[in-house]
GUMIZA-664642 format. One record per residue: residue number from 0; chain; x, y, z of N, C-alpha, C, O in turn. Coordinates in steps of 0.2 Angstrom, whole numbers. Layout:
<rs>
+-----+--------+--------+---------+-------+---------+----------+-------+--------+---------+-------+--------+---------+-------+
| num | cadena | n_east | n_north |  n_up | ca_east | ca_north | ca_up | c_east | c_north |  c_up | o_east | o_north |  o_up |
+-----+--------+--------+---------+-------+---------+----------+-------+--------+---------+-------+--------+---------+-------+
| NUM |      A |      X |       Y |     Z |       X |        Y |     Z |      X |       Y |     Z |      X |       Y |     Z |
...
+-----+--------+--------+---------+-------+---------+----------+-------+--------+---------+-------+--------+---------+-------+
</rs>
This chain:
<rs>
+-----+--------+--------+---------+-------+---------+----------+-------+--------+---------+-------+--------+---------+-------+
| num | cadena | n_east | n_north |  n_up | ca_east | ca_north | ca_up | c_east | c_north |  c_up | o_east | o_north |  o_up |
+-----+--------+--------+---------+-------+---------+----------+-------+--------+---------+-------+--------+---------+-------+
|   0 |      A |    207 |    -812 |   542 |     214 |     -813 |   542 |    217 |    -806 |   544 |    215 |    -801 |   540 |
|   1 |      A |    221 |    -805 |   547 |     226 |     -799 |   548 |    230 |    -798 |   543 |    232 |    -803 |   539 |
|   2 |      A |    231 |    -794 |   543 |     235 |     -791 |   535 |    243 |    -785 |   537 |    241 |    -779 |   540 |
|   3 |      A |    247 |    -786 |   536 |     251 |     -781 |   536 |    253 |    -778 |   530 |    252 |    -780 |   525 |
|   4 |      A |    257 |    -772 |   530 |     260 |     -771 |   524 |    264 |    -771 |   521 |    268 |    -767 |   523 |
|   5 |      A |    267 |    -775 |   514 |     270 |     -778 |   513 |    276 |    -774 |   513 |    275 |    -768 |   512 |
|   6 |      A |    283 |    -777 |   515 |     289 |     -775 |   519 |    291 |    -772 |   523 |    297 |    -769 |   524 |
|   7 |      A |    285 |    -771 |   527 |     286 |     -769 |   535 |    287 |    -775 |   539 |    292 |    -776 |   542 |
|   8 |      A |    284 |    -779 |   539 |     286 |     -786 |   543 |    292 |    -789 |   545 |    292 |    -795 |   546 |
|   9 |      A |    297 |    -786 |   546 |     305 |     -789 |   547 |    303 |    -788 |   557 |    298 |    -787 |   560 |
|  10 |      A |    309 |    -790 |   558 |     312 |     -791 |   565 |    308 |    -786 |   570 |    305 |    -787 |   576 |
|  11 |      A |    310 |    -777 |   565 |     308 |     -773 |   568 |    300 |    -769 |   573 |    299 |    -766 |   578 |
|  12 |      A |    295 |    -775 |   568 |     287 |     -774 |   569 |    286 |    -781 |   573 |    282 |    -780 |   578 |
|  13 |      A |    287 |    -787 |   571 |     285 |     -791 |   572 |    291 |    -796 |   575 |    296 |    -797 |   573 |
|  14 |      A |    288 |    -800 |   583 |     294 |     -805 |   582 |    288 |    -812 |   587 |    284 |    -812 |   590 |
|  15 |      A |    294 |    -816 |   583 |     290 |     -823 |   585 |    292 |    -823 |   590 |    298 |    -821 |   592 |
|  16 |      A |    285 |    -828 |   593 |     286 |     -832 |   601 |    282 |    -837 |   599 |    278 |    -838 |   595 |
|  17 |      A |    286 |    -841 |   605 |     283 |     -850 |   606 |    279 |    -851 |   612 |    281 |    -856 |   616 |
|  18 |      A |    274 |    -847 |   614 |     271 |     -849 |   622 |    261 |    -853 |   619 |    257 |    -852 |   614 |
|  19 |      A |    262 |    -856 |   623 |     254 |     -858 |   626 |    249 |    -853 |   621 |    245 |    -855 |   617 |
|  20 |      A |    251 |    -848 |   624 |     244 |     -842 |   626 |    243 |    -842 |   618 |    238 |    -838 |   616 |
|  21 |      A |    246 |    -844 |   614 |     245 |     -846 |   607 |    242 |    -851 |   602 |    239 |    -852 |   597 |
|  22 |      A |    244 |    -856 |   608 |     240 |     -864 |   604 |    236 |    -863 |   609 |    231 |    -866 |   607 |
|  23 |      A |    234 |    -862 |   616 |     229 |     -863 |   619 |    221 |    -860 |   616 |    220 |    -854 |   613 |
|  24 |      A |    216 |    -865 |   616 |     209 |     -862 |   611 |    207 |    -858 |   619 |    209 |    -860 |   625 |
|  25 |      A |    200 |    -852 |   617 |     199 |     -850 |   625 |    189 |    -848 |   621 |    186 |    -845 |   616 |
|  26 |      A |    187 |    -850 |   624 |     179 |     -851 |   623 |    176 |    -844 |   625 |    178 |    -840 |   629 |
|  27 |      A |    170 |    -843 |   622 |     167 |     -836 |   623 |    166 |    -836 |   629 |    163 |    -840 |   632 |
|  28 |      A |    167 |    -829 |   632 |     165 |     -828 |   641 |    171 |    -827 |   644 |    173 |    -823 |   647 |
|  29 |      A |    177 |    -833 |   642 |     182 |     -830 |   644 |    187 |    -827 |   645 |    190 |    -825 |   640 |
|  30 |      A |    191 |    -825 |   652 |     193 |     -818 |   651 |    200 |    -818 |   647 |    203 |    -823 |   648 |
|  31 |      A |    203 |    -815 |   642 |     207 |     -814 |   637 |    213 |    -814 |   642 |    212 |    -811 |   647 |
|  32 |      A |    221 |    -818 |   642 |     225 |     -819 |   645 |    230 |    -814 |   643 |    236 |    -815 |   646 |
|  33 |      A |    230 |    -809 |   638 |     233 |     -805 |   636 |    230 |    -800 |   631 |    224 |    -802 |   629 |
|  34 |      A |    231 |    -794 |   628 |     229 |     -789 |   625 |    229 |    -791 |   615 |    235 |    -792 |   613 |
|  35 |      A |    227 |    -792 |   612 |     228 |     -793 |   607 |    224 |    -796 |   600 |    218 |    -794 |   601 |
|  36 |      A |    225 |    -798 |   597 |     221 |     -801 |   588 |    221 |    -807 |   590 |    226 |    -810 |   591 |
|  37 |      A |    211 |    -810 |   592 |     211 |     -816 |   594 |    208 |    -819 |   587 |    204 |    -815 |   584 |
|  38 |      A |    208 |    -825 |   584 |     202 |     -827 |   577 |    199 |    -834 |   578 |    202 |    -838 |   582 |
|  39 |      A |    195 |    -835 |   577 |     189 |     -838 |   578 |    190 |    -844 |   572 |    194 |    -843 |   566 |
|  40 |      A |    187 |    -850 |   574 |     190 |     -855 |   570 |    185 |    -856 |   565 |    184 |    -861 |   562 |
|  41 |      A |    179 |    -850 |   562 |     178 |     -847 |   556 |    180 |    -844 |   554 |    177 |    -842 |   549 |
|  42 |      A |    187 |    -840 |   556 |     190 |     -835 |   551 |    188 |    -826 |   554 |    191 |    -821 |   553 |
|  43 |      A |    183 |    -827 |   559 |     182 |     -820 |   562 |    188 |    -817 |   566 |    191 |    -821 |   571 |
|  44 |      A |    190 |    -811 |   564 |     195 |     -807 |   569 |    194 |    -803 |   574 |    189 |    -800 |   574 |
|  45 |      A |    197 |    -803 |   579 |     195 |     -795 |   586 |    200 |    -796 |   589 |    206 |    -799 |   589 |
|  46 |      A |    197 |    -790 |   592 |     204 |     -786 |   595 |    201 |    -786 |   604 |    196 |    -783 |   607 |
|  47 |      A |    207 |    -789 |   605 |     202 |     -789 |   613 |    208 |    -787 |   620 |    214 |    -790 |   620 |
|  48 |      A |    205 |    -783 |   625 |     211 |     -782 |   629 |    210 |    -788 |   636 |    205 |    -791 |   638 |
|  49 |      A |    216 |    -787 |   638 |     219 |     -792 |   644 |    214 |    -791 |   649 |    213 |    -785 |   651 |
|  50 |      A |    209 |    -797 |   652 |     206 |     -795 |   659 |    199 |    -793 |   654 |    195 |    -795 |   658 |
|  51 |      A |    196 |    -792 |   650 |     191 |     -790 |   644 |    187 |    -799 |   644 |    191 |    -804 |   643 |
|  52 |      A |    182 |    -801 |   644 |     180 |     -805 |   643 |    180 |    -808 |   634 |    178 |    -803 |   630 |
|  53 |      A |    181 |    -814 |   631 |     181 |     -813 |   623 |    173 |    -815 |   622 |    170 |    -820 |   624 |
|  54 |      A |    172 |    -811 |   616 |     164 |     -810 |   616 |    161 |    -819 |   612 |    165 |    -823 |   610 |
|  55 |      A |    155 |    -820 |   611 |     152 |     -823 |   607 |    155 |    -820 |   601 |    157 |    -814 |   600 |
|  56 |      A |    153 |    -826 |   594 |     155 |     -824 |   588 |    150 |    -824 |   582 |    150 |    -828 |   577 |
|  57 |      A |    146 |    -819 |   583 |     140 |     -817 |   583 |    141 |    -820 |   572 |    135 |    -821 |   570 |
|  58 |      A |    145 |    -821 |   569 |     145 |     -822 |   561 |    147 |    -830 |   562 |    149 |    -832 |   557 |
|  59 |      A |    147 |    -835 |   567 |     150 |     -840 |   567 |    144 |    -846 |   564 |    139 |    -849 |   567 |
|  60 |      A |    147 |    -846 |   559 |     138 |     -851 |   555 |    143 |    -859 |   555 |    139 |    -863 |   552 |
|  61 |      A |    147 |    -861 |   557 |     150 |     -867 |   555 |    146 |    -871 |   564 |    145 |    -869 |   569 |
|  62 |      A |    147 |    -879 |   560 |     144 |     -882 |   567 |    149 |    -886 |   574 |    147 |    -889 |   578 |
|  63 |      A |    156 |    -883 |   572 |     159 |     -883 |   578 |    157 |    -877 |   582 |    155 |    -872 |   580 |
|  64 |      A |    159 |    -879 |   589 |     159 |     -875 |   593 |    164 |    -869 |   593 |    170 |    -870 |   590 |
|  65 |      A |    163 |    -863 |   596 |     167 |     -855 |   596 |    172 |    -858 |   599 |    172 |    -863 |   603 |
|  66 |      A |    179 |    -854 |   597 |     186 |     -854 |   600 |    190 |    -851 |   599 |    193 |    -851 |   594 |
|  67 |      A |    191 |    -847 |   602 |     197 |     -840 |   600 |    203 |    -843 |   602 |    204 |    -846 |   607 |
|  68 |      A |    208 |    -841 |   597 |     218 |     -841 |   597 |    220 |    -835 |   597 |    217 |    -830 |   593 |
|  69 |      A |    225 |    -834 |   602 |     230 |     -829 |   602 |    232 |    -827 |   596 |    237 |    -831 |   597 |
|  70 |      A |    232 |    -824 |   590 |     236 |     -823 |   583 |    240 |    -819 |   585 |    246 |    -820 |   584 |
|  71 |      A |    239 |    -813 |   588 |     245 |     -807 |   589 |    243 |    -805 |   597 |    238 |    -805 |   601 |
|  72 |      A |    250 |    -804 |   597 |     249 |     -801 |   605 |    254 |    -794 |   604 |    258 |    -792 |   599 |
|  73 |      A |    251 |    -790 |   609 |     253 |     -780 |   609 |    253 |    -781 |   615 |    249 |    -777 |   618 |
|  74 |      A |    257 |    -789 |   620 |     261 |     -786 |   626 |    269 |    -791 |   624 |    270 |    -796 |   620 |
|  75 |      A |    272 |    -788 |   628 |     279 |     -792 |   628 |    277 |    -801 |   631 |    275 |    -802 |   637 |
|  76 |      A |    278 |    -807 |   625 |     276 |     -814 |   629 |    282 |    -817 |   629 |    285 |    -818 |   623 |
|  77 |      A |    286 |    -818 |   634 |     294 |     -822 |   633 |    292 |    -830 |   629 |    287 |    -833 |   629 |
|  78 |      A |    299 |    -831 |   627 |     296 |     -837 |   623 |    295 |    -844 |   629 |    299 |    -844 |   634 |
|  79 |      A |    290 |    -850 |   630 |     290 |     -853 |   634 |    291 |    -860 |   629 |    291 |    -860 |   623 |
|  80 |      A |    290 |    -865 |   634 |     291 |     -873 |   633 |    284 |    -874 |   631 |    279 |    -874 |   634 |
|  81 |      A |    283 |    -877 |   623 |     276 |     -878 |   621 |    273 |    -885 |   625 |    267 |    -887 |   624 |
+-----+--------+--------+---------+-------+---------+----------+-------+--------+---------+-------+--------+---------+-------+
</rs>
C-alpha cells in the first residue's frame, strides 16, 4: 500500500482524476501507459515509467492471474469519461 504522510494530503499534493488509465487492469509485459505507483491485485507496489514495460510480480502467490492498476500517476491525466 502507498502511504502518505498524515496532513500532507489536501488539494496541494494530491488531486483526483476520473480516467480509464486507472480502472484499466494492464498484464506483465506490458508497456506502462504512464509514469507512476502501479499495484498488483496481491497488494505488491512499483513504481514504473511511461513507455517501461510492467515487470512480472515475482511475490504473487495467489491463483489469479497478474494485473497491474494505475494507483498514482506523477504525470498531469485530465479528468475523462469512465
Amino acid at each position: 500500500m502507498a502511504y502518505i504522510q498524515k496532513g500532507s494530503c489536501g488539494s496541494f499534493f494530491l488531486t483526483e482524476r476520473r480516467s480509464v488509465l486507472f480502472t484499466n487492469p494492464y498484464g506483465p509485459g506490458r508497456e506502462a501507459p504512464c509514469s507512476g505507483i502501479y499495484r498488483c491485485i496481491c497488494h505488491r507496489e512499483i513504481l514504473c515509467h511511461a513507455g517501461k514495460n510492467l515487470p512480472w510480480c515475482d511475490e504473487h502467490d495467489i491463483a489469479t492471474p497478474i494485473s497491474w492498476r494505475l494507483v498514482v500517476s506523477i504525470e498531469e491525466i485530465p479528468d475523462t469519461v469512465m
